[in-house]
PAROLO-929995 format. One record per residue (C-alpha): residue number from 1; residue in three letters; x negated, y negated, z. Coordinates in Angstrom, 1 decimal. Example, Ala and Ser with C-alpha at 12.3 -4.5 7.8 and 13.67 -1.06 7.14 Angstrom:
<pts>
<pt><n>1</n><res>ALA</res><x>-12.3</x><y>4.5</y><z>7.8</z></pt>
<pt><n>2</n><res>SER</res><x>-13.7</x><y>1.1</y><z>7.1</z></pt>
</pts>
This chain:
<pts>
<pt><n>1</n><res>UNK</res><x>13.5</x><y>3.9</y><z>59.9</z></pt>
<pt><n>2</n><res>UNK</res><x>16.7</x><y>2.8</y><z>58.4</z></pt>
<pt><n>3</n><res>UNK</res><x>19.3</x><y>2.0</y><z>59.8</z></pt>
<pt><n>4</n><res>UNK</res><x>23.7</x><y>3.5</y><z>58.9</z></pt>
<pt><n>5</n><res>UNK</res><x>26.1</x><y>0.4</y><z>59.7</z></pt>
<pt><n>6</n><res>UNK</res><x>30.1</x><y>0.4</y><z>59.3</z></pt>
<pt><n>7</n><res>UNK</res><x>31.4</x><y>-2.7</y><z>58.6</z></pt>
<pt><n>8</n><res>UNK</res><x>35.4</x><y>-4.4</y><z>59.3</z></pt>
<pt><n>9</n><res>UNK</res><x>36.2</x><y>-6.3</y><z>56.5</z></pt>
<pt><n>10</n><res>UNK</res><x>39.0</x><y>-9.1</y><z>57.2</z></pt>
<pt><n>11</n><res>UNK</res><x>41.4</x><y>-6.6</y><z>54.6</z></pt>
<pt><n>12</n><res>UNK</res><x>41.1</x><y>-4.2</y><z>57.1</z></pt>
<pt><n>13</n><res>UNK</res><x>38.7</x><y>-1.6</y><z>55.1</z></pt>
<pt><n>14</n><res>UNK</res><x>36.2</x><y>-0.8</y><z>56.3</z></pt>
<pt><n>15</n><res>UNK</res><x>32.3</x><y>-0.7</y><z>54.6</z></pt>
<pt><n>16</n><res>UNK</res><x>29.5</x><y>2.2</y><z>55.5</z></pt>
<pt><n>17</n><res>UNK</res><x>26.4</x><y>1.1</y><z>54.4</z></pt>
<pt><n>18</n><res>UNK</res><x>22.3</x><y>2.0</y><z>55.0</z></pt>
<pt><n>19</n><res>UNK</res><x>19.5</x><y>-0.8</y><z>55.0</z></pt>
<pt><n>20</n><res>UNK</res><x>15.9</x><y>-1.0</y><z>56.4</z></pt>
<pt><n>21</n><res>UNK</res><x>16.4</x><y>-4.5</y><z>57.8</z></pt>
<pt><n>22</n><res>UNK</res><x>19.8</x><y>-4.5</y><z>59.6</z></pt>
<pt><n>23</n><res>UNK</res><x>19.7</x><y>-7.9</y><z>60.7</z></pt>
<pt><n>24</n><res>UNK</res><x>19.0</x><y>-9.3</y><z>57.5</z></pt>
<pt><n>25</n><res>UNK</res><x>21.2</x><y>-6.9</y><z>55.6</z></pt>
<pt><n>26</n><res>UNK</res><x>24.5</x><y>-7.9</y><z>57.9</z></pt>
<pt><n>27</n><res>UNK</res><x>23.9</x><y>-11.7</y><z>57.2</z></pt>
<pt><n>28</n><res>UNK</res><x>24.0</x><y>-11.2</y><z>54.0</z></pt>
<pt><n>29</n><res>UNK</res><x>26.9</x><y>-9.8</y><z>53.8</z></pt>
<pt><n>30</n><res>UNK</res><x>28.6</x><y>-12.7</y><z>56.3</z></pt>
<pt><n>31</n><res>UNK</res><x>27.1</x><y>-15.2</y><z>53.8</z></pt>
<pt><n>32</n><res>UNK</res><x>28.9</x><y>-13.7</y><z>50.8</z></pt>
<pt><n>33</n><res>UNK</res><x>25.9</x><y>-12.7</y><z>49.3</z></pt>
<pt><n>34</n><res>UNK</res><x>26.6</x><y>-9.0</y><z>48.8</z></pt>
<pt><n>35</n><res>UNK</res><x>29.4</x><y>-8.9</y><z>46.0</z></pt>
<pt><n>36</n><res>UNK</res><x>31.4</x><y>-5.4</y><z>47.6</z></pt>
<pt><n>37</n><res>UNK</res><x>32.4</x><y>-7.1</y><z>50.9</z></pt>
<pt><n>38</n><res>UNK</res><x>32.2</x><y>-11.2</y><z>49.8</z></pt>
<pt><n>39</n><res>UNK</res><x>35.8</x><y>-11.1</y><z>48.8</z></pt>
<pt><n>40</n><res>UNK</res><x>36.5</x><y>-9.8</y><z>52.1</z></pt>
<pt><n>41</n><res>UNK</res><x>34.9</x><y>-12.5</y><z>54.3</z></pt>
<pt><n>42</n><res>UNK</res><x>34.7</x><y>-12.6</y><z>57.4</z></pt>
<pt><n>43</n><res>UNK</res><x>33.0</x><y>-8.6</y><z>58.3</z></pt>
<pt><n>44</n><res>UNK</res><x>32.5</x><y>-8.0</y><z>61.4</z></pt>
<pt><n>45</n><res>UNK</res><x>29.1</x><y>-5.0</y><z>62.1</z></pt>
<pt><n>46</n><res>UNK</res><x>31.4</x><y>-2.7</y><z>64.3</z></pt>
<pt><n>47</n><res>UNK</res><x>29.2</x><y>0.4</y><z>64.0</z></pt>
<pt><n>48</n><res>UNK</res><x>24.9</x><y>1.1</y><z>64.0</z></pt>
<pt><n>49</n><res>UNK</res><x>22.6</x><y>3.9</y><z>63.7</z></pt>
<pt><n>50</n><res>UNK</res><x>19.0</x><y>4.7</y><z>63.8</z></pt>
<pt><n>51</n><res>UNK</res><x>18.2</x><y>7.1</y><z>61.2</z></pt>
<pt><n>52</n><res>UNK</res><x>14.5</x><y>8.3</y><z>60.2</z></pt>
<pt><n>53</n><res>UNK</res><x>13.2</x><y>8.9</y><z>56.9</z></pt>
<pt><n>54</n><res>UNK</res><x>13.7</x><y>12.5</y><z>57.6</z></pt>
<pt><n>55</n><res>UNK</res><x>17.3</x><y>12.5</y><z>58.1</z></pt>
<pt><n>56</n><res>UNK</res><x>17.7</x><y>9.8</y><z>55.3</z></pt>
<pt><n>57</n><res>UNK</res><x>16.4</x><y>12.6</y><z>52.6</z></pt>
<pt><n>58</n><res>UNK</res><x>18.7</x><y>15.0</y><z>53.9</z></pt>
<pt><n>59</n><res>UNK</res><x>21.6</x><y>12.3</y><z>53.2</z></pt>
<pt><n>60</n><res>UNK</res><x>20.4</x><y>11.2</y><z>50.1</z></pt>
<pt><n>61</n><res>UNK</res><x>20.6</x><y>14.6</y><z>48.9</z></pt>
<pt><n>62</n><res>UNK</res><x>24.1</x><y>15.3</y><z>49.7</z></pt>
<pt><n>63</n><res>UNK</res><x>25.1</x><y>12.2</y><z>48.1</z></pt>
</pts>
């Protein structure tokens, strides 16, 4: 299962990402560690959602 976040970055962008390991994946990015959002310290997780491999194809092949 993975999992679609939205993150609020302090610019006031925002940053949609997908990840496996949510927890992990969102301290990353608050440690700086992920170079798309570390210039835009402090993000805040304002959005989740559980998403199965099924549904994660079907994006993948839109994208």
């Amino acid at each position: 299962m993975y999992d679609m976040y939205v993150l609020g970055m302090s610019n006031g962008q925002f940053y949609a990402g997908f990840a496996s390991d949510l927890k992990k994946r969102v301290a990353e990015h608050k440690h700086g560690k992920v170079s798309t959002t570390k210039k835009y310290l402090p993000v805040s997780l304002i959005f989740m959602n559980a998403i199965f491999p099924s549904e994660m194809q079907n994006i993948e092949n839109i994208c």
